[in-house]
N, C-alpha and C positions, 0 to 999 in steps of 0.2 A: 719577891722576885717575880718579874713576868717568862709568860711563855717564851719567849725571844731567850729573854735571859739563861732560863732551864737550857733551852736546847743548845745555846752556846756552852753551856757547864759541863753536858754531857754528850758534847761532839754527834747533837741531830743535826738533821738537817730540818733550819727555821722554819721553813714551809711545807715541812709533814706534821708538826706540832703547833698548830692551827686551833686549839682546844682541850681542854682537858682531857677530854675523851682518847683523844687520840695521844694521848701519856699514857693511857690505859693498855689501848692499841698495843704500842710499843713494848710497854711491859710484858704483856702477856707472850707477846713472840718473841718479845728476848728471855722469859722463863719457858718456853717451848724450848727453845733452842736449847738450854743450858742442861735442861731434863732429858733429851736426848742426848747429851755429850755425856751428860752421868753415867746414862744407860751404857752406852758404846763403851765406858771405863770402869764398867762392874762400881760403881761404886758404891755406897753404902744406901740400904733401900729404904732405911727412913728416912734418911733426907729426903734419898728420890722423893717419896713417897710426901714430903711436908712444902716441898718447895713444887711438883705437882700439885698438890692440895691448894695450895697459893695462887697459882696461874688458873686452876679453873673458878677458884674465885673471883677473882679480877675478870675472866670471862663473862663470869656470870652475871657480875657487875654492869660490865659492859654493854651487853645484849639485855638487862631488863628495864621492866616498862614502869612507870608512877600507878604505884596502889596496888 
């Protein structure tokens, strides 16, 4: 499946997902987002806590460098 592809599947918009990276991107703000909707719903604080643990990986992912 190409980038094009992906972002038709999951309703992006084709020309923010330009590269993998920017799947990354994505993800990461949409597990932000979904970590504060937990928070605001009391909800259960290890998920919080594994599905946080997720998005700053993929952060970290993100932002690091070769080597």
């Amino acid at each position: 499946m190409n980038l094009e592809q992906i972002a038709r599947k999951y309703q992006i918009n084709p020309n923010t997902l330009n590269a993998k990276d920017d799947g990354l991107k994505i993800a990461i703000k949409s597990i932000q987002e979904l970590v504060s909707e937990m928070e605001r719903k009391n909800l259960d604080i290890q998920v919080i806590s594994k599905v946080k643990t997720l998005g700053e990986f993929l952060n970290d992912v993100s932002t690091s460098s070769i080597a």
